[in-house]
C-alpha positions in Angstrom: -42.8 48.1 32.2 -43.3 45.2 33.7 -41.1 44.6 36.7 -38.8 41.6 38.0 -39.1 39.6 40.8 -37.0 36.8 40.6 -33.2 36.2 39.9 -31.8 35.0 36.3 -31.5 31.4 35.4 -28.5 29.9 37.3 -28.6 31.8 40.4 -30.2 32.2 43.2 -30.1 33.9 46.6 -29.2 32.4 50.3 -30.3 33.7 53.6 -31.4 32.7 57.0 -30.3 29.4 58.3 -29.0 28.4 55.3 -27.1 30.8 54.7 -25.4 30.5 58.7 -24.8 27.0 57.7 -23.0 27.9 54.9 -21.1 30.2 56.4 -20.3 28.2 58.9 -19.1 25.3 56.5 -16.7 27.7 54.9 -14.9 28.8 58.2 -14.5 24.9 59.3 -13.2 24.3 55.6 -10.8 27.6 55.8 -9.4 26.7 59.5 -8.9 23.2 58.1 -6.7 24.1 54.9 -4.7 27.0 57.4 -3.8 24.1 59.9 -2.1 22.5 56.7 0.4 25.8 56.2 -1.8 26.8 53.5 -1.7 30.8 53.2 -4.7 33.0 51.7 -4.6 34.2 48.6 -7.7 36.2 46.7 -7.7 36.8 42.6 -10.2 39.2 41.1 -13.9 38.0 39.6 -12.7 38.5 36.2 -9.5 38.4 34.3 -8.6 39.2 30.6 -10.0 36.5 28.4 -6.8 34.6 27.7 -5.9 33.3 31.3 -8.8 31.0 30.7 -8.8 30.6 26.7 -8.5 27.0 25.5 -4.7 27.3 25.7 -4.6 27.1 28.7 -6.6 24.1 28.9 -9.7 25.3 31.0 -13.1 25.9 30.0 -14.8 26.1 27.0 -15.0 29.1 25.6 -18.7 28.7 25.0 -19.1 28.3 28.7 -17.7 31.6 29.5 -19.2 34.6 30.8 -17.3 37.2 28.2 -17.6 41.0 28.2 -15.2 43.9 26.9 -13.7 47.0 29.2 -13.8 50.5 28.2 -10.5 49.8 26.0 -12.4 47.3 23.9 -10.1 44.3 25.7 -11.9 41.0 25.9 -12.5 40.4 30.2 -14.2 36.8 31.7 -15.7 36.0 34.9 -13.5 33.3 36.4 -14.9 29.7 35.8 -12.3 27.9 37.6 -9.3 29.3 40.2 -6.6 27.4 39.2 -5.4 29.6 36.0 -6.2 32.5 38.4 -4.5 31.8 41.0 -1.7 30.2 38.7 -1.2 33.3 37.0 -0.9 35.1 40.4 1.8 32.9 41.2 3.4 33.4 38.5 3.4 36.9 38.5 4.4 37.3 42.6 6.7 34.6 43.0 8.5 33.9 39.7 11.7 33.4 41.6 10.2 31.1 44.2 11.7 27.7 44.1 10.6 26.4 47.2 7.4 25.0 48.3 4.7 27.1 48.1 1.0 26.6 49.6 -2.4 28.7 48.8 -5.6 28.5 50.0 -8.8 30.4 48.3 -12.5 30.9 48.7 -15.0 32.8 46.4 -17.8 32.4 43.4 -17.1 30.7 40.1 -19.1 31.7 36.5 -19.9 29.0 34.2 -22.5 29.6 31.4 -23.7 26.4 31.8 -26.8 24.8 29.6 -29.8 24.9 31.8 -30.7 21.5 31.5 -27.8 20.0 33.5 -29.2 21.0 36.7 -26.2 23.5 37.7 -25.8 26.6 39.1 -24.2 29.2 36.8 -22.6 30.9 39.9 -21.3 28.6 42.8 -19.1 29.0 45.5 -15.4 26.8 45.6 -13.2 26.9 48.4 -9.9 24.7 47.7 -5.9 24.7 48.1 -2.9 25.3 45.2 0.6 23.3 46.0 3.5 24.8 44.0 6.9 23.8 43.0 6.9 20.3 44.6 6.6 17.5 42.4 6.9 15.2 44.4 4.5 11.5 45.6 4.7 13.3 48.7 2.6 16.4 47.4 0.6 14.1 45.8 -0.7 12.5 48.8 -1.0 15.7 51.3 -3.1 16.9 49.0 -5.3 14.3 48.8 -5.6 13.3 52.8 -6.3 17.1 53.2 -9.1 16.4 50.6 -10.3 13.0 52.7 -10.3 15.7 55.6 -12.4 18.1 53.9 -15.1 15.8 53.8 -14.9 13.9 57.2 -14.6 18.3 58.9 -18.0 18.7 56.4 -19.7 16.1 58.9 -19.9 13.1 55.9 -18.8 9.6 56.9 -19.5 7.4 53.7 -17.5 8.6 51.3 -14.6 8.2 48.6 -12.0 9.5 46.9 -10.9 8.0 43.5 -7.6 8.5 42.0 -6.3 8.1 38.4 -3.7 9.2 36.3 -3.7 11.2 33.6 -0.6 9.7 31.7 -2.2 6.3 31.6 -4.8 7.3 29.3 -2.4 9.4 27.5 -0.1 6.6 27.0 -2.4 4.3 25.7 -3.6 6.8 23.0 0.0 7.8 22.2 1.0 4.1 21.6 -2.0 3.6 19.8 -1.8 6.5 17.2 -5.0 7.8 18.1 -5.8 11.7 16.2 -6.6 14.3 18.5 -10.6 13.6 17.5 -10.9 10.5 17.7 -8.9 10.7 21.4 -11.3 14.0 22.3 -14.4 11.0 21.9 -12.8 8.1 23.5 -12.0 10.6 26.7 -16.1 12.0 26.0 -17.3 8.7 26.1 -15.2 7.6 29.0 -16.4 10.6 31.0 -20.0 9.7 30.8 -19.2 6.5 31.6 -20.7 5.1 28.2 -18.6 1.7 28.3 -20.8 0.2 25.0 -19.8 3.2 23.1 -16.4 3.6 24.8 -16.1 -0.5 22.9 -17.8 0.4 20.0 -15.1 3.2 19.0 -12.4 1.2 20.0 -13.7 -2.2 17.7 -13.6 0.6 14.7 -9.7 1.1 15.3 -7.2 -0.5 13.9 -4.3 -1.6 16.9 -2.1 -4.6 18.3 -4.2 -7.2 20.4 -2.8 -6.3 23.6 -3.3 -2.3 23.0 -7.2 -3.4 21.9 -7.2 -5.5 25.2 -6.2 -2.3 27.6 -8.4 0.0 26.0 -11.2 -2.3 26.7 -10.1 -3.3 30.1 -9.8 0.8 30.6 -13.3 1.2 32.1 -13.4 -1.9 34.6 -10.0 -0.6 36.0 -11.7 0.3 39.3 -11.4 -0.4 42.8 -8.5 -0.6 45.5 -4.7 -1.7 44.9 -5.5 -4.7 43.2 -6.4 -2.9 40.2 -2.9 -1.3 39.9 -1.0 -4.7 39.6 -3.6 -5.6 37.0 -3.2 -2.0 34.8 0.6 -2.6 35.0 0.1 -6.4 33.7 -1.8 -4.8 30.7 0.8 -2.9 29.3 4.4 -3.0 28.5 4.4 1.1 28.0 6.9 2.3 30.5 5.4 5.8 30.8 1.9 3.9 31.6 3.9 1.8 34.3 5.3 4.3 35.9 1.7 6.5 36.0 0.9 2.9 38.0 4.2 2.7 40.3 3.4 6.9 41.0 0.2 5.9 42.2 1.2 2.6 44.2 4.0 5.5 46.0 1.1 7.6 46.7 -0.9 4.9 48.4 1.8 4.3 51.0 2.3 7.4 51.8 -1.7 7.9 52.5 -1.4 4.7 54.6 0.9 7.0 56.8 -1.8 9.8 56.9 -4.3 7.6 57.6 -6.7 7.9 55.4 -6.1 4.9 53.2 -9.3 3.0 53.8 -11.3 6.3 52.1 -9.4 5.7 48.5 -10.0 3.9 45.5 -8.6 3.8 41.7 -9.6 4.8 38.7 -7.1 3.9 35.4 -10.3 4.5 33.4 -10.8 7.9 34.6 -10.8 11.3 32.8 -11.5 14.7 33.1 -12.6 17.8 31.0 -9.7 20.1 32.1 -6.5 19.5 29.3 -4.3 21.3 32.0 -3.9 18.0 34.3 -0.5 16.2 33.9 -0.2 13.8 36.6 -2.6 12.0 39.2 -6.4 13.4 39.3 -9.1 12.3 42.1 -12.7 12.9 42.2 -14.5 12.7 45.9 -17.9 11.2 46.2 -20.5 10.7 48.7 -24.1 9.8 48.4 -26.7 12.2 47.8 -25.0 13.6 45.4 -24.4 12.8 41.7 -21.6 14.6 40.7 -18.3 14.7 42.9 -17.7 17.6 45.9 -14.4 17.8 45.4 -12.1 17.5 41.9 -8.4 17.9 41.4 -5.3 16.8 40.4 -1.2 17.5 39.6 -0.8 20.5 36.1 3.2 20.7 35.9 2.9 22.6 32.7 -0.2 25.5 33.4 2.4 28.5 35.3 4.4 28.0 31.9 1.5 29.9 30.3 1.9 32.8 32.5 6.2 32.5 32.4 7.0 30.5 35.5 8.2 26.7 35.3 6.7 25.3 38.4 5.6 22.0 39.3 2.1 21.9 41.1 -1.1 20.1 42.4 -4.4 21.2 44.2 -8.3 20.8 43.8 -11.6 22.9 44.2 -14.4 21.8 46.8 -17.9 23.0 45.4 -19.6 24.3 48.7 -23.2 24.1 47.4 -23.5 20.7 46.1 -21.5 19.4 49.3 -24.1 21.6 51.8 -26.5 19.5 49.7 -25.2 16.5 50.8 -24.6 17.2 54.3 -28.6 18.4 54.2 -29.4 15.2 52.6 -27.8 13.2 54.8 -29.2 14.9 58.0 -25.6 15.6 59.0 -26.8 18.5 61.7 -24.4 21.4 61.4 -24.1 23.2 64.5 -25.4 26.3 63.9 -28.0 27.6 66.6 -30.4 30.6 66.8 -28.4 32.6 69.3 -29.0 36.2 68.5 -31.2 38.2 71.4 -34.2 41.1 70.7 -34.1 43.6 72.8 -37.8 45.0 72.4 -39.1 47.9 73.9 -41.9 51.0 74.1 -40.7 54.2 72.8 -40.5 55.7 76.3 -37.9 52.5 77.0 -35.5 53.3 74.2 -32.6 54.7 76.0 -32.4 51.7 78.5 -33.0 49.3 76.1 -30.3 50.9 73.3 -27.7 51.4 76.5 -28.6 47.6 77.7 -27.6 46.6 73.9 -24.7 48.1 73.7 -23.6 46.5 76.8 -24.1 43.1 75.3 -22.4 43.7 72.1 -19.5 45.1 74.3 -19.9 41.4 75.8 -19.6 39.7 72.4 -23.4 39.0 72.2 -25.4 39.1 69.0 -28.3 41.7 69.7 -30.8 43.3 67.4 -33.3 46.4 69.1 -36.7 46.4 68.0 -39.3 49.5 69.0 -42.7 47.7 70.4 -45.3 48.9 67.6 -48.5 49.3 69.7 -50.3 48.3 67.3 -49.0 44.5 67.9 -49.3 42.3 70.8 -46.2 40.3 71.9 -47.1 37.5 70.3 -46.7 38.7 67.3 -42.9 39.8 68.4 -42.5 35.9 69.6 -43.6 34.5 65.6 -41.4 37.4 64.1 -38.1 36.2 66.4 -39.0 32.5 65.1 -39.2 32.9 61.8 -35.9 35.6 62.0 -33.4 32.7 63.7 -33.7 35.2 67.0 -33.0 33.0 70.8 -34.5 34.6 72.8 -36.1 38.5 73.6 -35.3 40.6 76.3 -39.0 42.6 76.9 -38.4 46.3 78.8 -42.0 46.7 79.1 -41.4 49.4 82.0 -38.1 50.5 83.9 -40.0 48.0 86.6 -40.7 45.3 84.4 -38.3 43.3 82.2 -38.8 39.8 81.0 -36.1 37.2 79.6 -38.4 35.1 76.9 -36.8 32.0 75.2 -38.5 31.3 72.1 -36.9 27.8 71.8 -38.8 26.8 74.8 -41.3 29.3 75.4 -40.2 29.9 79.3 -40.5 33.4 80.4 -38.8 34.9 83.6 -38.4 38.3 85.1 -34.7 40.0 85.4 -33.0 43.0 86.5 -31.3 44.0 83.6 -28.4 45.8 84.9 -27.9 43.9 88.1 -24.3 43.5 88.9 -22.4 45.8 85.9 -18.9 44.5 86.7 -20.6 40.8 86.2 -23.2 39.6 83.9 -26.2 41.5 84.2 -28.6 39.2 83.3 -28.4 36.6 85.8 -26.5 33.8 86.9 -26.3 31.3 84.8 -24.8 34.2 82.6 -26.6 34.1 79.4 -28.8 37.1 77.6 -32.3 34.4 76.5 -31.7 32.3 74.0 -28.3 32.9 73.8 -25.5 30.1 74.5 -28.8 27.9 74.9 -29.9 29.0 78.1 -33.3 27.8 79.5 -35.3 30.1 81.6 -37.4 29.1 84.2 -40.5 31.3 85.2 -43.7 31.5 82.9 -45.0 34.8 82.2 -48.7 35.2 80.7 -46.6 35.7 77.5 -49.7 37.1 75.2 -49.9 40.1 76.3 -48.3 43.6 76.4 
């Protein structure tokens, strides 16, 4: 039988420095969203097959990971949060009426086709703002999206904002049949304007509906293009999809993040759940957006809870992409110690350890084979994100080595035990990026 030795299409494993920076990303991203007010909240892997069916307006069914349980009831990996943690809410807090605020991280499962380029399992972090439908909601939600990206290190970016009941307006006022609507909105997603023209030239409507729908796709850019969508149609739910938006924009003047937004009338999105504003954030280096979301009043009804609410998923891989792509430096530093000895060293070396975990340190022990030489010990710490190594080569003889400059210098290990027994600029080597002065002839044992 011939044995694997690589992971299934779709997913792939992290580790080493990558996999710090990662981390890292995710615990600036998580302290960000908790400074906001916004509380935890965890939902299992998979649910039962109907809290993401097409109901509920989520993802195709075709894209799901389905399996059955022991009972024979259909289960699905999550693709998406929002039902999840929607049906959580729903379920916990049914009597809530005030203003609630969530905050999740964890892996999504879509069963994507494998030429589009995406992983089938990816990582979302991203915030949930229940039973306030309010312009105000509107627009925390989407400065705290303008902060994920600027606390993810990016500089050039942009967040565009449409509305939902534009479109929908339009379409209404046009008596357009669910199909021909499904391809209009597939078309506009792809940003296929000749064919987005094409369908609408086949339809029979008023001039000044046929002049909108054709205007639809250039209705980009900053507030400008709201006065010139509200000119463009005498539909007063359409208007007041503009006059929400205008709100929203004053309000994000007062955040101060104005200058990162844009509009979007012409904009679109796969999910059928969205019922009010949806945004998309952008940056270069990356060709599909970081960070989607947007306002679905009417999804908790599907679990039994009338709530108004808002929120948006950041995808951490494709946004680690960017920042790597950018050469946005994350600060993320080899800092853990070796503490490498003989076997006739071990308990000094083990008690030494312990000490510096006790002190908050990151230290790994590592028996001296002696079949090596040091150097080898040196080129294993570099390529294993390892600072520094502390050498007890005898109870006589222990060297500090930092491998991010190659220094070398001799120490009394447990010199001062009420202090920092290392020395005194109080740093095991490598650690907190302490230089070391001394060089040792470092190739031997």
């Amino acid at each position: 039988m011939k044995k694997l030795i690589h992971t299934p299409e779709g997913v792939r494993d992290i580790f080493g420095r990558e996999c710090d920076k990662k981390r890292y990303l995710e615990r600036q991203i998580e302290k960000l969203y908790r400074s906001y007010g916004y509380q935890s909240i965890e939902t299992p892997a998979f649910e039962f097959f109907e809290v993401f069916a097409s109901e509920v307006g989520t993802t195709p069914s075709k894209d799901l990971y389905k399996f059955f349980d022991r009972d024979g009831n259909t289960l699905a990996l999550r693709p998406d949060f929002t039902p999840a943690v929607a049906q959580a809410v729903a379920m916990y807090f049914s009597n809530e009426e005030m203003p609630l605020r969530f905050c999740y991280h964890g892996n999504v499962y879509r069963n994507n086709h494998a030429y589009q380029g995406r992983l089938k399992e990816s990582t979302q972090m991203g915030v949930e703002f229940l039973n306030d439908d309010s312009p105000e909601a509107d627009a925390e939600i989407i400065a705290l999206v303008v902060s994920t990206m600027r606390r993810s290190g990016l500089i050039n970016f942009q967040v565009s904002i449409g509305h939902v009941d534009y479109f929908n307006a339009l379409t209404a006022e046009a008596g357009m049949d669910e199909d021909t609507i499904a391809e209009l909105r597939a078309l506009l997603t792809i940003q296929n304007r000749f064919g987005a023209q094409e369908l609408i030239d086949k339809l029979n409507m008023r001039s000044d509906l046929r002049k909108a729908f054709e205007e639809l796709p250039e209705l980009f850019g900053d507030t400008a293009v709201l006065e010139r969508a509200k000119k463009l149609t005498t539909n007063e739910t359409a208007k007041a999809a503009v006059e929400r938006l205008q709100r929203i924009f004053e309000i994000l003047k007062m955040h101060g993040c104005a200058d990162y937004v844009t509009f979007d009338l012409g904009m679109v999105t796969e999910y059928s759940y969205y019922t009010g504003i949806i945004f998309q954030a952008y940056t270069y280096g990356s060709g599909d957006a970081l960070i989607k979301g947007g306002r679905y009043n009417r999804l908790l009804e599907h679990f039994g809870k009338k709530a108004a609410a808002v929120g948006f998923a950041t995808e951490i891989d494709p946004l680690l992409n960017a920042i790597e792509r950018q050469r946005i430096q994350l600060p993320v530093k080899d800092i853990k110690t070796m503490v490498l000895y003989p076997v006739q060293m071990e308990q000094m070396a083990i008690r030494f350890a312990a000490d510096q975990r006790m002190r908050g340190l990151d230290v790994a022990c590592v028996r001296f084979d002696p079949a090596r030489v040091l150097d080898e010990y040196r080129a294993y710490g570099q390529r294993n994100q390892f600072g520094g190594i502390i050498y007890f080569r005898s109870e006589s003889e222990v060297y500090a080595i930092n491998l991010m400059t190659g220094q070398t210098e001799t120490i009394d290990p447990f010199a001062g035990q009420s202090g920092n027994p290392m020395n005194s600029t109080g740093a095991v080597a490598g650690q907190n990026g302490n230089p070391v002065n001394n060089v040792e002839n470092g190739g031997n044992r």
